[in-house]
Structure formats: structure tokens, C-alpha cells
Residue frames as qw, qx, qy, qz and C-alpha x, y, z in Angstrom:
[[0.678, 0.163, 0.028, 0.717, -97.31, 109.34, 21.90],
 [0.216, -0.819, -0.255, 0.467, -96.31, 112.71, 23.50],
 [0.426, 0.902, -0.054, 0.047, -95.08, 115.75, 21.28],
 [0.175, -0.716, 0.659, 0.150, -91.31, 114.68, 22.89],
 [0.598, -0.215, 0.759, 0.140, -91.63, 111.51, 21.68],
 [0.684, 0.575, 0.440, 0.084, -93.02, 112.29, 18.32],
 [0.169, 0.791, -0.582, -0.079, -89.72, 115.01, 17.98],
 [0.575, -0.385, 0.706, 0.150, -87.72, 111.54, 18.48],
 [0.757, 0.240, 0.607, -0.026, -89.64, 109.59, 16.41],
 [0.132, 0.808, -0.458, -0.346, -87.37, 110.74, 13.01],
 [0.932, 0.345, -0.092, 0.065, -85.97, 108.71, 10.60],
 [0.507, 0.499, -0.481, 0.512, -82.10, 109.96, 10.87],
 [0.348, -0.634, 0.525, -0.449, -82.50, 110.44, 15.02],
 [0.458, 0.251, -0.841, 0.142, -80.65, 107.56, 16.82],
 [0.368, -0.176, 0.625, -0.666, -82.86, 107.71, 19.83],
 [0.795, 0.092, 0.202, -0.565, -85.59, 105.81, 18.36],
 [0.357, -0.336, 0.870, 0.042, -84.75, 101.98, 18.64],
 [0.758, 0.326, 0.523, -0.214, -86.83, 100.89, 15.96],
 [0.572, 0.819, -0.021, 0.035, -85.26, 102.99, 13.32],
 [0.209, -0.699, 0.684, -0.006, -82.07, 102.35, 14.84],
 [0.799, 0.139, 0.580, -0.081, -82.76, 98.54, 14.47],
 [0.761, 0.592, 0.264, -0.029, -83.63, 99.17, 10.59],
 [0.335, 0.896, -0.292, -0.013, -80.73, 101.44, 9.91],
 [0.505, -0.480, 0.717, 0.025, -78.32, 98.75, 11.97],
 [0.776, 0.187, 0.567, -0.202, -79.57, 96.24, 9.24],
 [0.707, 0.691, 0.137, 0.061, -79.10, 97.55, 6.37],
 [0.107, 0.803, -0.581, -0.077, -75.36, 98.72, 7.15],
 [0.504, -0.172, 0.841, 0.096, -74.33, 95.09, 8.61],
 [0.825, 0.389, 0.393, 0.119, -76.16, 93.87, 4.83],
 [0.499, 0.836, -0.105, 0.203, -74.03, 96.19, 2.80],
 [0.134, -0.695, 0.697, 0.118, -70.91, 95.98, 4.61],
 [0.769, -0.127, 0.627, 0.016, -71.22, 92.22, 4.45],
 [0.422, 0.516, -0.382, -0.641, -71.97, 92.81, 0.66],
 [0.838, 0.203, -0.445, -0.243, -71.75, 88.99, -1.37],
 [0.103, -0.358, 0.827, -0.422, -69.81, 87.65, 1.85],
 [0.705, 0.094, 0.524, -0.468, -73.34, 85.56, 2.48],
 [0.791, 0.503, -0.130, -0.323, -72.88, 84.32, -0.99],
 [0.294, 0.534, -0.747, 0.265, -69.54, 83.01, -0.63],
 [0.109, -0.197, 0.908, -0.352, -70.61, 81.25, 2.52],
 [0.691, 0.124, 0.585, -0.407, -73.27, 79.25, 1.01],
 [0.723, 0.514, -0.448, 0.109, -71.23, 78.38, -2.12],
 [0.102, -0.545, 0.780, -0.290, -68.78, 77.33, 0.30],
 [0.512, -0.145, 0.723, -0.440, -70.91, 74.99, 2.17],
 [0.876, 0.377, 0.003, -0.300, -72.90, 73.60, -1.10],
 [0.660, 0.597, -0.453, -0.050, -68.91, 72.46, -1.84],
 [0.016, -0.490, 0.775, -0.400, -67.96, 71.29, 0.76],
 [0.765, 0.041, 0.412, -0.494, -71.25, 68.99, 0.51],
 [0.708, 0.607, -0.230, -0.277, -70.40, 68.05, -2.67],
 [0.709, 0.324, -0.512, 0.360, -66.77, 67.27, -2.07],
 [0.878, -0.364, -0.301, 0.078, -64.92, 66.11, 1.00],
 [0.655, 0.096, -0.039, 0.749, -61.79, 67.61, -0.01],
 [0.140, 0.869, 0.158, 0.448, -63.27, 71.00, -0.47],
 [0.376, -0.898, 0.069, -0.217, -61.58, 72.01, 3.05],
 [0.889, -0.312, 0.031, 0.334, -58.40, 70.22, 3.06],
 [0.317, -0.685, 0.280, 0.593, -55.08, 72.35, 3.40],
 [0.500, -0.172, 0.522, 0.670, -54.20, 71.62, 0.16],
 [0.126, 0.663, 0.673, 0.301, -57.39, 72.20, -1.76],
 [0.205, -0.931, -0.240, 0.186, -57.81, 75.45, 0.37],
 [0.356, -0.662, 0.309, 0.582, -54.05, 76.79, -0.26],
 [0.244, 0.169, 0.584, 0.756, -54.21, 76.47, -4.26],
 [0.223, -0.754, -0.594, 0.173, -57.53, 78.35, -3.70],
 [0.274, -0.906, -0.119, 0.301, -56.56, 80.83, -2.30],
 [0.505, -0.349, 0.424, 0.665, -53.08, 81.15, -4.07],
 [0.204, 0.382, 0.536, 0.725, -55.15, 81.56, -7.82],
 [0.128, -0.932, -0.335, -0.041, -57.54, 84.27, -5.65],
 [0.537, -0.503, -0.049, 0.676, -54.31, 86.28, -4.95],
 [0.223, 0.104, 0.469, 0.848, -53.38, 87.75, -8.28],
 [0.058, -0.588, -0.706, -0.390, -57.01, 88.68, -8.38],
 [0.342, -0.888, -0.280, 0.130, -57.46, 90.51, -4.84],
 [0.479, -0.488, 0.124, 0.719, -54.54, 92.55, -6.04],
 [0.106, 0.232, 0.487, 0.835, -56.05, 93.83, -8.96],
 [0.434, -0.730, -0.527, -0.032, -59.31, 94.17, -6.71],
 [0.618, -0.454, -0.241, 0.595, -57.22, 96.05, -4.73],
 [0.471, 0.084, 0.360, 0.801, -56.07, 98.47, -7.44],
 [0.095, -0.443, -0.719, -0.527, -59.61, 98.92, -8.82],
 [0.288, -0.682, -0.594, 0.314, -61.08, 100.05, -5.54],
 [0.257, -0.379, 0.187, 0.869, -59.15, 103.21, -6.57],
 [0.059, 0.172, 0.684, 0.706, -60.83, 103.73, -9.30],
 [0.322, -0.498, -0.793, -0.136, -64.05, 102.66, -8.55],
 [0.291, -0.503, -0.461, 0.671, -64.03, 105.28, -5.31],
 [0.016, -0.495, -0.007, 0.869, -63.97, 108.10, -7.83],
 [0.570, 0.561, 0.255, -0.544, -66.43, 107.24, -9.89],
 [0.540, 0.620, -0.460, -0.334, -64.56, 105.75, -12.58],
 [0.927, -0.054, 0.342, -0.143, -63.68, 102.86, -14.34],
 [0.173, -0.694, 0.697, 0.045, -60.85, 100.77, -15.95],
 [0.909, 0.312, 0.026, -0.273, -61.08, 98.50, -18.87],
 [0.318, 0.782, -0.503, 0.187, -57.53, 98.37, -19.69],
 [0.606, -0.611, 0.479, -0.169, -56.54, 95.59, -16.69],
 [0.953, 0.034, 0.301, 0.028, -55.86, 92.87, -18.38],
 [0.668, 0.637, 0.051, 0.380, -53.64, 94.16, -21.07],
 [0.103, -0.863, 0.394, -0.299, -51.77, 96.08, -18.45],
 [0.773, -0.315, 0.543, -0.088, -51.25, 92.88, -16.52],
 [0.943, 0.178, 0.180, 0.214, -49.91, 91.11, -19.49],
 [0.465, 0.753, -0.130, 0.447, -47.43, 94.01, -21.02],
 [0.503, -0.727, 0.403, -0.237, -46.52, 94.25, -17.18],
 [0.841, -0.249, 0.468, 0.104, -45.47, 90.47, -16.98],
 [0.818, 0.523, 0.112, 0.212, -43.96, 90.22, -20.55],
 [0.032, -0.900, 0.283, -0.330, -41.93, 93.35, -19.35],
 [0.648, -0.602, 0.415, -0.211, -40.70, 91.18, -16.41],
 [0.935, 0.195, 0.284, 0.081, -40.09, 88.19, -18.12],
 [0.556, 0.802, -0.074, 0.204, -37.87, 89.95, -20.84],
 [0.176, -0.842, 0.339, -0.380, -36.12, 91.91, -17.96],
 [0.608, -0.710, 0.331, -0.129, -35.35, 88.78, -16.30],
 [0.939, 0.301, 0.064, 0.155, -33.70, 86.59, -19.12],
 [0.408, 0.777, -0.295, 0.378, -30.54, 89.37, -18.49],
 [0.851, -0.095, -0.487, 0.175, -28.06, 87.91, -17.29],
 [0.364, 0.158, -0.386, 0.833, -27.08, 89.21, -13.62],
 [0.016, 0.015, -0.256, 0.966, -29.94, 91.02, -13.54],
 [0.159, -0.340, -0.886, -0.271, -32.95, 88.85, -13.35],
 [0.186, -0.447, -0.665, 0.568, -34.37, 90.56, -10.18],
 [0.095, 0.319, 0.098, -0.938, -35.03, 93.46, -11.67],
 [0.135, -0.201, -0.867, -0.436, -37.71, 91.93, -13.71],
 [0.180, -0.617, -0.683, 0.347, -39.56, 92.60, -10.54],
 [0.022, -0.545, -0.157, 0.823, -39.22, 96.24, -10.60],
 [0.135, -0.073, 0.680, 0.717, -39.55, 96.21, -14.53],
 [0.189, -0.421, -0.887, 0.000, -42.86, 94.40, -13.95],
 [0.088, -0.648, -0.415, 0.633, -44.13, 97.53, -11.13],
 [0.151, -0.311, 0.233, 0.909, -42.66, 100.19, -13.47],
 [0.112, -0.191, -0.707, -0.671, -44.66, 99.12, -16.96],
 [0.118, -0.573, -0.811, 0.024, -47.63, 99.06, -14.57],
 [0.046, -0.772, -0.261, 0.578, -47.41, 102.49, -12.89],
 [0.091, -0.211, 0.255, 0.939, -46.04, 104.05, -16.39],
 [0.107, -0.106, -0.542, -0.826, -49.44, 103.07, -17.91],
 [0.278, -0.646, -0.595, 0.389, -51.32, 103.78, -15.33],
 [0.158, -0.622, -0.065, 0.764, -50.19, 107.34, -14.92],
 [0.006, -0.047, 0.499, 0.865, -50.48, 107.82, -18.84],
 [0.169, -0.537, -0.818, -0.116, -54.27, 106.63, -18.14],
 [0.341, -0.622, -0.380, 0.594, -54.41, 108.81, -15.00],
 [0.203, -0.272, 0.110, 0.934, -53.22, 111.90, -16.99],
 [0.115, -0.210, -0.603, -0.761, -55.18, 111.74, -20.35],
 [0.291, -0.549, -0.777, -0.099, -58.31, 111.36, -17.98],
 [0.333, -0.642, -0.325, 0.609, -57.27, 113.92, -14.73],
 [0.036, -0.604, 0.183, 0.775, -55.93, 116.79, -17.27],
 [0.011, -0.097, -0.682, -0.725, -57.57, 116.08, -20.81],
 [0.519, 0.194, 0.332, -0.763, -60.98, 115.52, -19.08],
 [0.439, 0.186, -0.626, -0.617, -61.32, 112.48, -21.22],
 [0.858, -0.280, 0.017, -0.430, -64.03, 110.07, -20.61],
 [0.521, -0.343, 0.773, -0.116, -62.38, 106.87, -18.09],
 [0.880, 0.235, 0.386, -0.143, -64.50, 104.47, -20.55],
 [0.695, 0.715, -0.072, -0.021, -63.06, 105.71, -23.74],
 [0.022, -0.761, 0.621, -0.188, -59.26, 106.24, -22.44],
 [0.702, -0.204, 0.639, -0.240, -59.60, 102.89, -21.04],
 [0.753, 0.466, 0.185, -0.425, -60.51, 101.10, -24.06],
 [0.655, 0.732, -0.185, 0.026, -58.46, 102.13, -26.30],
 [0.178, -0.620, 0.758, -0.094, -55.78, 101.14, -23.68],
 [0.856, 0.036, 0.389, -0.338, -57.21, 97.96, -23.56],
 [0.812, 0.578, 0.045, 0.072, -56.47, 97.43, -27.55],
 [0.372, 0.908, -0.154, 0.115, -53.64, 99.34, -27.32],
 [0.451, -0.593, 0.644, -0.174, -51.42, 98.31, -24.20],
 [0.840, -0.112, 0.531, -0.006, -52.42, 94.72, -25.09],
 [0.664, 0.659, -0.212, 0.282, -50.61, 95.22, -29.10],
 [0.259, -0.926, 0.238, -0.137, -47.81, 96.33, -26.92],
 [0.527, -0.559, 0.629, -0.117, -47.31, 93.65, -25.17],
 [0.838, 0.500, 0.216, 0.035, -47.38, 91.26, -28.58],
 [0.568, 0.744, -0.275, 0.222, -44.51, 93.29, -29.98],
 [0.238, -0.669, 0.666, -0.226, -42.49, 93.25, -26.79],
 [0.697, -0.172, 0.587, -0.373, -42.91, 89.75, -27.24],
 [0.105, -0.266, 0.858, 0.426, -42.58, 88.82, -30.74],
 [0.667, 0.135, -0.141, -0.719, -45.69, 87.50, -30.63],
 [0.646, 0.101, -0.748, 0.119, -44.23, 84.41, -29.01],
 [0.659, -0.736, -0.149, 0.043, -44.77, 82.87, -25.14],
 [0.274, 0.709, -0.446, 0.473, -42.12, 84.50, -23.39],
 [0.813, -0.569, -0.110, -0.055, -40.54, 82.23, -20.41],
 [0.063, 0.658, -0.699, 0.271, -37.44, 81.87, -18.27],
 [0.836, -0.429, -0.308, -0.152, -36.68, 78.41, -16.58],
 [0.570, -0.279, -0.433, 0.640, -34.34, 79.37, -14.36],
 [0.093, -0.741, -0.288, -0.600, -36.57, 82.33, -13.24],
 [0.289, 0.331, -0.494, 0.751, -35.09, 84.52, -10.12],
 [0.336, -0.013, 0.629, -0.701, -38.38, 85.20, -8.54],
 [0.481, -0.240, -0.743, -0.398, -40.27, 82.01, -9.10],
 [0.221, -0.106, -0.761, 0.601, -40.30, 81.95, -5.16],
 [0.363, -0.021, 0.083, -0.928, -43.24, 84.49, -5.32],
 [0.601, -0.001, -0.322, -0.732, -45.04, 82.35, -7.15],
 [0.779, 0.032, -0.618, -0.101, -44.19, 79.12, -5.72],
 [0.424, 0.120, -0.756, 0.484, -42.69, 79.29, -2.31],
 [0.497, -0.700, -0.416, -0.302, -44.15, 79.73, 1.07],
 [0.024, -0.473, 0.483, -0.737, -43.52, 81.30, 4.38],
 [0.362, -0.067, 0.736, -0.568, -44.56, 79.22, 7.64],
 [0.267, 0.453, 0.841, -0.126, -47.07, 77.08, 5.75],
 [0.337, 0.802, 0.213, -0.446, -48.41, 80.40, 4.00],
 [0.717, 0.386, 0.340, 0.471, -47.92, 81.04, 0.24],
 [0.295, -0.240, 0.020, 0.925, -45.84, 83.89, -0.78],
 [0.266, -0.605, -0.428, -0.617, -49.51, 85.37, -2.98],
 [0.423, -0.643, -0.638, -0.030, -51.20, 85.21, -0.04],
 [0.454, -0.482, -0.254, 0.705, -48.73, 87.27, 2.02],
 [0.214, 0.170, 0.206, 0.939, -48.60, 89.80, -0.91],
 [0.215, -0.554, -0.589, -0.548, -52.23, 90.05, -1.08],
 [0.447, -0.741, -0.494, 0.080, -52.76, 90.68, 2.24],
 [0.434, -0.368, 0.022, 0.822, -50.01, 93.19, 2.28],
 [0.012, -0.443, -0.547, -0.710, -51.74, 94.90, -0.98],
 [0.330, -0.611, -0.526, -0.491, -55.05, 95.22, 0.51],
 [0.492, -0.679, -0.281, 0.467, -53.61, 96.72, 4.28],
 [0.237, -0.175, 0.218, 0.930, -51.55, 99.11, 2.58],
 [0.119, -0.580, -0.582, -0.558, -54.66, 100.03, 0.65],
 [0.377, -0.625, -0.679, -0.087, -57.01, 100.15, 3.46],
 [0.479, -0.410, -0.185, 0.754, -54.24, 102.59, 5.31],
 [0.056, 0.177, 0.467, 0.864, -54.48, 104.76, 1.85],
 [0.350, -0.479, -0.617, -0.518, -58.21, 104.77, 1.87],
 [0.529, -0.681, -0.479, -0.164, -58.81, 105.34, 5.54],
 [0.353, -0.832, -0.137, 0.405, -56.15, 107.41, 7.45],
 [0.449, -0.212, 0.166, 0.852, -54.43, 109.61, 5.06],
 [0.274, 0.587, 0.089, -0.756, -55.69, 112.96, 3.48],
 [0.114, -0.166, 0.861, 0.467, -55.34, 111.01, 0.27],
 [0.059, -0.402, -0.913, 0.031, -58.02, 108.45, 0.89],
 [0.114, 0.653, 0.499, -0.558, -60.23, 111.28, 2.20],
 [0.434, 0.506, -0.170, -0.726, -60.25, 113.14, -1.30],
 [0.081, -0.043, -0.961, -0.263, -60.49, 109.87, -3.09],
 [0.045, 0.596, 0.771, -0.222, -64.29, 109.06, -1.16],
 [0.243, 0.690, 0.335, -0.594, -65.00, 113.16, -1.91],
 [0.223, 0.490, -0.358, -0.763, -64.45, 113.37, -5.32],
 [0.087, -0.253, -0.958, -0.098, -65.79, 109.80, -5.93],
 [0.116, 0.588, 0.728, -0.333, -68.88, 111.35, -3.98],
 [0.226, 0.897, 0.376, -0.053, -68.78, 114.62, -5.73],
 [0.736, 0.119, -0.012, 0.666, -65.96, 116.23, -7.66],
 [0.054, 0.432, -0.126, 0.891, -67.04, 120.01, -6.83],
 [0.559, -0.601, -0.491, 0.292, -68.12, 119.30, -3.36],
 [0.315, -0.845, 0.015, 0.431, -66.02, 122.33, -2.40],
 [0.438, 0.796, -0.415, -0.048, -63.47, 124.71, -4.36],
 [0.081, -0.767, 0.636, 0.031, -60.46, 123.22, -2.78],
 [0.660, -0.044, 0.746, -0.081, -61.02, 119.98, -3.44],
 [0.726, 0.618, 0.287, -0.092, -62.06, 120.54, -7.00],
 [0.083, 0.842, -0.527, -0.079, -58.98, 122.45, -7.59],
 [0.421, -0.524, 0.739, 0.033, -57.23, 119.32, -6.33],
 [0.826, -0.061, 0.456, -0.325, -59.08, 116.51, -8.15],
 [0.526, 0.610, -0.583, -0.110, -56.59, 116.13, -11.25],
 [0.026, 0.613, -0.745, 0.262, -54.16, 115.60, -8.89],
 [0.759, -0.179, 0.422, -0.462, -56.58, 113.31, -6.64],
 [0.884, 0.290, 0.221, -0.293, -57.47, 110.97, -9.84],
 [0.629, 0.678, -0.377, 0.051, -54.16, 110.91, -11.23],
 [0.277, -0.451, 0.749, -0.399, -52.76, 109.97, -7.59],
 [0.790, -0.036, 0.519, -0.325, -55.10, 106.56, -8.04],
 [0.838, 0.492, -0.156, -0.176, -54.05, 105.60, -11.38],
 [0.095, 0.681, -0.686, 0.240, -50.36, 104.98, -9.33],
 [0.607, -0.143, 0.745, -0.237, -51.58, 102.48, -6.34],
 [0.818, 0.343, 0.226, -0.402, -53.83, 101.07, -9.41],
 [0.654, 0.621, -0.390, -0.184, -51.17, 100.66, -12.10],
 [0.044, -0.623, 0.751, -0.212, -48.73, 99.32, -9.63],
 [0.804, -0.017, 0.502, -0.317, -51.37, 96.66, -8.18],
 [0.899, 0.382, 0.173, -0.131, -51.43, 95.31, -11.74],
 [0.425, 0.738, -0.500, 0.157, -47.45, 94.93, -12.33],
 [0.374, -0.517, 0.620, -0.456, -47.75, 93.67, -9.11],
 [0.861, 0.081, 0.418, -0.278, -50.02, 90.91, -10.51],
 [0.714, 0.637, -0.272, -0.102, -47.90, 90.46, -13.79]]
């Protein structure tokens, strides 16, 4: 090995095809992340059962994974900046109870939908605050939403099941578009609109730096209230979205 080829021979330099190799590997395992898991559960069920791949089997499937990859969706927000977000469930119910309530008036069922968004982003953003401008720990703020959101949604409720059967948008839950369920379409609308957020807008870019480091630079630190209180919105909404 000559003294040019032992300047190559570097972990971070891309010239050398061995470490290139290793460093190709380990991104393609970590993007993939549990994707390899999923597709050998798949295949163990689909050994198991016959049905496991038939349209129908595969569209309820997917239809109870919706509601999920839209709180997934929410969370990623979170999660980017280092924080976390006990509090989902109990938003998601006081969201839907909210809806429900909203849609039993007569004339004005639809808005049940918006009702539904609203209750999500208002406690969100009360999350978002007490954390971005009190400086209070995510765990603890969380928590006590957790207890607190989910009493909420009890009193708005009576402490009874709250339904409608002649509900305005049952279609969400039940109808379909070309063969596709209306979940599915959301979800996949959810998690582009994300992905747009998170990857071309100045947004997304302080999201990943204050997630990596909130005093990376002044101006950015300056900003990161704003940043972390900007994620408790997409987040709260996701989960009204799911209610």
C-alpha cells in the first residue's frame, strides 16, 4: 500500500470501496428499520393461513393500521426533537367524544369533524406551550395530560358511550374510493403531508436540528420554543384526526 492509498484508506472517505460497502450496509439496515420483521411475520401467516392475502383479509388490515399510522405520523414530530408524548390516547378519546357530541346537533353534524381536529390541536398546543415556554419536562407534562385529558373526556361524556346512528361522516370510516378504503387514503395523505413537513420546508429542517441539538447555533436556539411548539400542532391534529 502506497502513502496515496493509505491517505484513502479512511473510514469517512468514499473512495475506499470496502468502507463504502460497510457504510452502504448499515444505512440500507437502518433505513429498512423492522421492515425485515414485518416480512417474515407476513410470510409465517400467510403459511399458516390461506386467507392471510386475500383482498378482504388484507383491506380490514390495513383499514385497523390506519388510525395507527396517523398517530405514528404525529409522533414522528415529537420524537425528531427529542421528546416524547404520553398523553395520545386520552387525546384521541376527548378528540372523538368531542366529535361525537358535535355531531348529534342537528344540521350540523359535519362539524363534528372539525370539532374532532380542533380538541386535538387545542391540547396539543397547551402541551406544546407548557413544555416550549415553561421548560417543563415532555415526560411529566405528558402524564399528567394523560390523567388529565382522559377525566375530560369522561365528563364531556357523562361517563356514558357516546354514539350517533345516523352519523354524517361514517363514510370515513366505512366507505371506499375505487376499491380503496377511505383510512387508507387519509393515512397516506397524513404521512405525505408529513414527509413534505419533515423534508422540504425550513420547518422540518429545525425540527431534525433541535432534535439533534437544541443550541447547535444561536439562531436556532432562539427559535426552538417556537420550533417545539410548531410540532405539538401537526401532532395534536394527527390525533383528532384519529378520533
Amino acid at each position: 500500500m502506497n502513502k496515496h492509498t493509505a491517505a484513502l484508506a479512511t473510514p469517512h472517505n468514499p473512495a475506499l470501496p470496502g468502507a463504502l460497502r460497510g457504510a452502504s450496509g448499515k444505512e440500507i439496515m437502518r433505513a429498512l428499520g423492522m421492515l425485515p420483521v414485518l416480512v417474515l411475520l407476513c410470510i409465517g401467516f400467510s403459511l399458516a393461513s390461506e386467507n392471510f392475502f386475500s383482498l378482504q383479509n388484507l383491506s380490514i388490515m390495513t383499514q385497523q393500521a390506519s388510525i395507527n399510522i396517523v398517530l405514528a405520523a404525529g409522533m414522528t414530530f415529537v420524537i425528531l426533537t427529542a421528546g416524547i408524548d404520553l398523553s395520545v390516547g386520552s387525546i384521541l378519546a376527548v378528540s372523538a367524544v368531542a366529535a361525537m357530541l358535535v355531531s348529534n346537533i342537528p344540521g350540523l353534524g359535519m362539524l363534528g369533524i372539525a370539532a374532532g381536529l380542533g380538541c386535538g390541536l387545542v391540547f396539543g398546543l397547551i402541551n406544546g406551550v407548557l413544555i416550549a415556554f415553561l421548560k417543563l419536562p415532555p415526560f411529566i407534562v405528558t402524564l399528567g395530560s394523560l390523567t388529565a385529558v382522559r377525566g375530560i373526556a369522561r365528563l364531556l361524556g357523562n361517563d356514558t358511550t357516546v354514539f350517533n346512528p345516523q352519523l354524517p361522516f361514517a363514510f370515513i370510516g366505512n366507505g371506499e374510493v375505487l376499491g380503496i378504503p377511505w383510512l387508507v387514503i387519509i393515512a397516506f395523505a397524513v404521512v405525505a403531508l408529513s414527509w413534505f413537513i419533515l423534508r422540504r420546508t425550513v420547518l422540518g429542517l429545525n425540527i431534525y436540528s433541535v432534535g439533534s441539538n437544541p443550541r447547535q447555533r444561536a439562531w436556532r436556539a432562539s427559535r426552538s420554543g417556537r420550533c417545539c411548539s410548531s410540532c405539538t400542532k401537526p401532532r395534536g391534529c394527527s390525533r383528532g384526526w384519529a378520533g
